[in-house]
C-alpha positions as CSV (number, residue, x, y, z in Angstrom):
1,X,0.0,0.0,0.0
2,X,2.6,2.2,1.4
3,X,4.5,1.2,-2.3
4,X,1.6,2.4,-4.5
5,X,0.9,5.8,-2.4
6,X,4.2,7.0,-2.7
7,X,4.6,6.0,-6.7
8,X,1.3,7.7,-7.1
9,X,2.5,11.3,-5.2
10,X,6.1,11.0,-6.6
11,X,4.3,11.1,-10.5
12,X,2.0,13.5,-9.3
13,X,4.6,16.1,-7.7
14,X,7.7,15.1,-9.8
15,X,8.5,17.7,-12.6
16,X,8.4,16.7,-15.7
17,X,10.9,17.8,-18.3
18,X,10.6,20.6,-20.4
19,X,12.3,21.8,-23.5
20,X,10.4,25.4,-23.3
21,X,13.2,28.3,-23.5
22,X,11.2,31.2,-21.6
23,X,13.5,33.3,-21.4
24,X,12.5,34.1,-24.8
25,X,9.1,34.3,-24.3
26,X,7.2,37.4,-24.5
27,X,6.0,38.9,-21.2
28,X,3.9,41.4,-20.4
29,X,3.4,41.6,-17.0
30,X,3.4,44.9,-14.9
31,X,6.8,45.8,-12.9
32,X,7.5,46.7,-9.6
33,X,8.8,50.1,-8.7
34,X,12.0,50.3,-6.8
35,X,10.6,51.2,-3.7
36,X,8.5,48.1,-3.4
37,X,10.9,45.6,-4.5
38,X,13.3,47.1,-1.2
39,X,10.5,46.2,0.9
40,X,10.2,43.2,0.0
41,X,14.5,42.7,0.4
42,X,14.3,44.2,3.8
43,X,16.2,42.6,6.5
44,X,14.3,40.3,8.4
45,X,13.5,42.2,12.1
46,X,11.6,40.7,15.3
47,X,8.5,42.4,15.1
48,X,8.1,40.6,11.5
49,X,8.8,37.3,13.4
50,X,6.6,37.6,15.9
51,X,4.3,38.5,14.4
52,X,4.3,35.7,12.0
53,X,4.3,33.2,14.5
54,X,1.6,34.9,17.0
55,X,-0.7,34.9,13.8
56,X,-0.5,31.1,12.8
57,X,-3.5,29.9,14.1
58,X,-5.5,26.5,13.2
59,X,-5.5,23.1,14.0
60,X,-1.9,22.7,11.4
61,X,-0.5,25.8,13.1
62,X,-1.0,24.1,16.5
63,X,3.2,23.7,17.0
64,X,3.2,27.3,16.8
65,X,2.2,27.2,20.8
66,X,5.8,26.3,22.0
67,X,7.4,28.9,19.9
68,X,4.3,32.0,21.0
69,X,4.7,30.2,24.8
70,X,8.3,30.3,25.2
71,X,9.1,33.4,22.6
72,X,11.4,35.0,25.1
73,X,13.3,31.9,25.6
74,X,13.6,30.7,21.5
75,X,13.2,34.1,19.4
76,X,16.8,34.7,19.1
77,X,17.2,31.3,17.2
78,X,14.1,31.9,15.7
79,X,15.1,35.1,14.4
80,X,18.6,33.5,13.8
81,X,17.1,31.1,11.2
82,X,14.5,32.6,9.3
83,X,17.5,35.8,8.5
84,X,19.9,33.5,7.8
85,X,17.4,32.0,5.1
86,X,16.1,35.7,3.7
87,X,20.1,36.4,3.7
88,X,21.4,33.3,1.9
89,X,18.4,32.9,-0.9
90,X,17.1,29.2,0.4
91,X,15.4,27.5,3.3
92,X,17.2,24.5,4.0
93,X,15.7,20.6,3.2
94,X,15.1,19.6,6.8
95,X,12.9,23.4,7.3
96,X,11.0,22.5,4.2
97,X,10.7,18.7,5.2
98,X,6.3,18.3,4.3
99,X,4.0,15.2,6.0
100,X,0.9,14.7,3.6
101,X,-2.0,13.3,5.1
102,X,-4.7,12.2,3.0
103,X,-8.3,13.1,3.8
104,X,-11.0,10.9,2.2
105,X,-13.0,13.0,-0.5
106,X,-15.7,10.4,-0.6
107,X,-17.3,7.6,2.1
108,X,-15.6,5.0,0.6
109,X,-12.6,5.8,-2.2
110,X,-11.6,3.1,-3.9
111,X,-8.7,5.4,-5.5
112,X,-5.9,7.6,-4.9
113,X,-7.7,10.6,-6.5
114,X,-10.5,10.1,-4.0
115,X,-8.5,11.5,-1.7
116,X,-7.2,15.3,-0.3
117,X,-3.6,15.1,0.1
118,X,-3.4,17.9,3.1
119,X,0.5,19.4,3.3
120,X,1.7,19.5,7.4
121,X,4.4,22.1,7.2
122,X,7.2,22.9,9.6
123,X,6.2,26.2,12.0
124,X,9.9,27.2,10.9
125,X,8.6,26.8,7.1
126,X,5.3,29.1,7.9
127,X,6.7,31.7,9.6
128,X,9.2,32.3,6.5
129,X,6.8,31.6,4.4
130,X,4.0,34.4,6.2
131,X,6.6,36.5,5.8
132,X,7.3,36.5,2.5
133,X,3.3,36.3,2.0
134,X,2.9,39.5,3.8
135,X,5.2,41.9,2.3
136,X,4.3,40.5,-1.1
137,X,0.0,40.8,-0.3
138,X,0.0,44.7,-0.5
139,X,1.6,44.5,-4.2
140,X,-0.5,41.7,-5.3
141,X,-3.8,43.6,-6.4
142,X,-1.6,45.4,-9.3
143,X,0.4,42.5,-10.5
144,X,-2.2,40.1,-10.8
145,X,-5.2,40.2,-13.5
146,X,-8.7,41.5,-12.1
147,X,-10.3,38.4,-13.5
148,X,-8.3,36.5,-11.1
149,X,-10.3,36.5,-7.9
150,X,-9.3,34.2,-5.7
151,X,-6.1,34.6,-3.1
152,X,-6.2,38.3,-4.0
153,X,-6.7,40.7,-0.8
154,X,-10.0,42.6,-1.5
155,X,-11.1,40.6,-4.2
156,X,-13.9,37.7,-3.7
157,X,-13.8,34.0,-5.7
158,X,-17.6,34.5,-5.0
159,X,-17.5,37.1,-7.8
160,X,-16.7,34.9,-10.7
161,X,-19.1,31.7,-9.5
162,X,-21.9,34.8,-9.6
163,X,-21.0,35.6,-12.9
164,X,-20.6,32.1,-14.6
165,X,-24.3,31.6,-13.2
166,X,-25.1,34.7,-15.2
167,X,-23.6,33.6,-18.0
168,X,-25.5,29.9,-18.0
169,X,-29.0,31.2,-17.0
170,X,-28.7,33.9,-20.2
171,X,-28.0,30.7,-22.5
172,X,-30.3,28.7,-20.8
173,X,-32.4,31.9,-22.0
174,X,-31.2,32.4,-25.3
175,X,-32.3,28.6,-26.3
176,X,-29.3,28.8,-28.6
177,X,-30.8,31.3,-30.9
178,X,-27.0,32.9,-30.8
179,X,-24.9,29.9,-31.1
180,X,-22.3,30.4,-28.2
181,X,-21.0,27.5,-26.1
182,X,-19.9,27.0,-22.8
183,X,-16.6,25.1,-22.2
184,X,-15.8,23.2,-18.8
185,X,-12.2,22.9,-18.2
186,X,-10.7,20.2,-15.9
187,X,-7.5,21.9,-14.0
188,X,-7.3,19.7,-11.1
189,X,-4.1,19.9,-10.0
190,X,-2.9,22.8,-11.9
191,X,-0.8,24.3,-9.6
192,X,1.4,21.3,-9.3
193,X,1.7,20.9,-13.0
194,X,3.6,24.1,-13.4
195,X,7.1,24.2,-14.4
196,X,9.3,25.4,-12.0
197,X,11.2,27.4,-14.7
198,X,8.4,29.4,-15.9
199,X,7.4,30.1,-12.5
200,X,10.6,31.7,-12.3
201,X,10.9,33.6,-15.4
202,X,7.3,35.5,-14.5
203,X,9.0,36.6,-11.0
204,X,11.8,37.8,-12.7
205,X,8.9,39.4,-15.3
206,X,7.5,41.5,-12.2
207,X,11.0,42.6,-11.3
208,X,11.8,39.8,-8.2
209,X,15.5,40.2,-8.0
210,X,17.5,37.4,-7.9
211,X,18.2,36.8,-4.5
212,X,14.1,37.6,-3.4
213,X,13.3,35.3,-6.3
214,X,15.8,32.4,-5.3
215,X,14.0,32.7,-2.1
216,X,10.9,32.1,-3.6
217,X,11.5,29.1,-6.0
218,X,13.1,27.6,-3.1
219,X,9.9,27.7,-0.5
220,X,7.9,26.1,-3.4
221,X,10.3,23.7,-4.7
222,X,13.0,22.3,-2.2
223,X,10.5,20.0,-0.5
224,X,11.2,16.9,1.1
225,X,7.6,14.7,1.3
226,X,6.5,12.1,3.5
227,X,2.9,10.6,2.7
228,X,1.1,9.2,5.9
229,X,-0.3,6.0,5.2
230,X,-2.7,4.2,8.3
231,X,-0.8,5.8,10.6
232,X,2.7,5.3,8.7
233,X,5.3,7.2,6.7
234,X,6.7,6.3,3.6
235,X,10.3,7.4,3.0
236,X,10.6,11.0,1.5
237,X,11.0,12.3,-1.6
């Protein structure tokens, strides 16, 4: 069992190989000034820190208790490892090391797809991560497309499930007197089927330097997973 899980999440999560070049490709995405991208370089500071970990929250931030009860004790490490990750572009293998638990989608799966894979991050990982999340949130609104609604501060997914409906009911009304079609697309997954290297290129698109940017592609793609399976762990990958 234990065999098959971890074949099925290596396929799923392995990159394939690409032979796309995009660094030629055409980009038109809007920049960010100067002034924003050295906030987002600034040197790591406590308040950011504490911050971060007095705001994880939630059944998977529950480890984040030891660090908020004994902050006076740990912070300085704390604070230690999270700028010594902002300073040298890359959060180490063992800070990024990921348990997936799977949570049944349906009373009885009889497949692999049936089921949520839920990602159990380090409280080191988060806080670096909710860091780099909240200086990049203010910027996010003018980098990213209005039609795009969802993970967007002030913007609602609600909006564009109200206006598909819209759409349908005035076809349903139309009885196809006007000929247009509606197309249903399947991206399950679609986030883990990017390539890493396009990923990249857009940040660098936005005007990411390299070291913020390094930063980035490594939170996202020097993982170490472990899939928990009745109770047990499969070897990482």
């Amino acid at each position: 069992m234990k065999k098959e899980v971890l074949q099925f999440f290596q396929e799923l999560f392995m990159e394939k190989e690409s032979t796309g070049n995009y660094s030629s490709l055409p980009m038109f995405f809007p920049k960010l000034t100067e002034s924003e991208v050295s906030s987002l370089c600034a040197s790591v500071n406590e308040l950011e820190v504490k911050q971060s970990v007095f705001s994880i929250g939630g059944p998977n931030g529950f480890p984040a208790i030891f660090f908020q009860k004994f902050w006076s004790i740990c912070k300085n490490d704390l604070i230690t490892l999270v700028s010594e990750c902002f300073g040298g572009d890359w959060v180490p293998s063992d800070v990024n090391s990921t348990l997936i638990s799977l949570i049944q989608k349906v009373p009885s799966p009889n497949n692999l797809t049936q089921f949520r894979p839920i990602s159990l991050c380090n409280t080191s990982y988060k806080i670096i991560n909710k860091i780099l999340v909240q200086r990049l949130r203010g910027f996010l609104p003018d980098l990213i497309s209005p039609n795009q609604v969802a993970f967007v501060s002030g913007r609602q997914i609600q909006d564009n499930i109200v206006m598909a409906q819209e759409v349908l009911h005035k076809f349903k009304t139309m009885r196809g007197k006007r000929g247009y079609i509606a197309w249903k697309i399947d991206l399950a997954k679609a986030y883990d089927k990017l390539q890493w290297g396009f990923m990249k290129r857009v940040l660098e698109e936005v005007g990411i330097v390299v070291e913020l940017n390094n930063l980035f592609m490594s939170c996202i793609s020097n993982v170490n997973y472990k899939v928990i399976v009745s109770g047990d762990m499969t070897r990482d990958f």
